[in-house]
C-alpha positions, 0 to 999 in steps of 0.5 A, spaced: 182 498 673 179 498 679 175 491 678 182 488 676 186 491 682 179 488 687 180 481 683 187 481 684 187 482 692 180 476 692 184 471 689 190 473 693 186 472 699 187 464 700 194 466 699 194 469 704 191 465 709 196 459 706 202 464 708 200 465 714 199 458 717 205 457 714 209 462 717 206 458 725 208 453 723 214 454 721 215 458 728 213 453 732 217 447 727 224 452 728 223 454 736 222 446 737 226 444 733 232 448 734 232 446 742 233 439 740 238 441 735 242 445 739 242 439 744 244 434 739 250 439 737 253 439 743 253 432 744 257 431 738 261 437 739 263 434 746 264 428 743 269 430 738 273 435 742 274 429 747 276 424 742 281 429 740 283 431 748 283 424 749 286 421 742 280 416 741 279 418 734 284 420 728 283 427 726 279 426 720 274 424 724 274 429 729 273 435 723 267 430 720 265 430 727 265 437 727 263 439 721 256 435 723 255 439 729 257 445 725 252 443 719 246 441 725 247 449 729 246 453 723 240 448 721 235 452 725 238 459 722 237 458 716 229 455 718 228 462 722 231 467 715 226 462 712 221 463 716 222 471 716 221 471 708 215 468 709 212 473 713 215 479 710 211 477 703 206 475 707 206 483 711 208 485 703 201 482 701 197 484 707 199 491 705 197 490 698 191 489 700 189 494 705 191 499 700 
């Protein structure tokens, strides 16, 4: 049992080093991306909620204009929850190889 359980944590060591590159680099992709995004947002939302001030747009496309700018905010989000399970199964693995 002992042979199979130092095997296993072998094998899982490349696993390992994967997940950890992917968890920089999801951090870094997510913090970078996340301050276009947030910016890109903005501009939309203003636009829409100056098309609707200003009736330039029929409201239709107001609500796609703000869907959009709602759809790019959360983007970032679900990029961080993303990045968080990758480095929870990367702590999960790290502490079966410890122990």
């Amino acid at each position: 049992m002992l042979l199979l359980k130092l095997l296993l944590k072998a094998v899982l060591l490349p696993v390992i080093l994967a997940l950890t590159v992917m968890e920089w680099v999801g951090v870094f992709l997510t913090s970078f991306g996340s301050v276009i995004l947030f910016i890109l947002s903005g501009i939309v939302f203003l636009i829409a909620i100056l098309s609707l001030t200003l009736q330039i747009a029929p409201g239709e496309e107001i609500f796609r204009m703000l869907t959009i700018a709602f759809a790019v905010f959360i983007m970032p989000h679900v990029g961080e929850w993303l990045v968080g399970r990758i480095a929870a199964l990367n702590v999960m693995l790290k502490s079966f190889i410890r122990a």
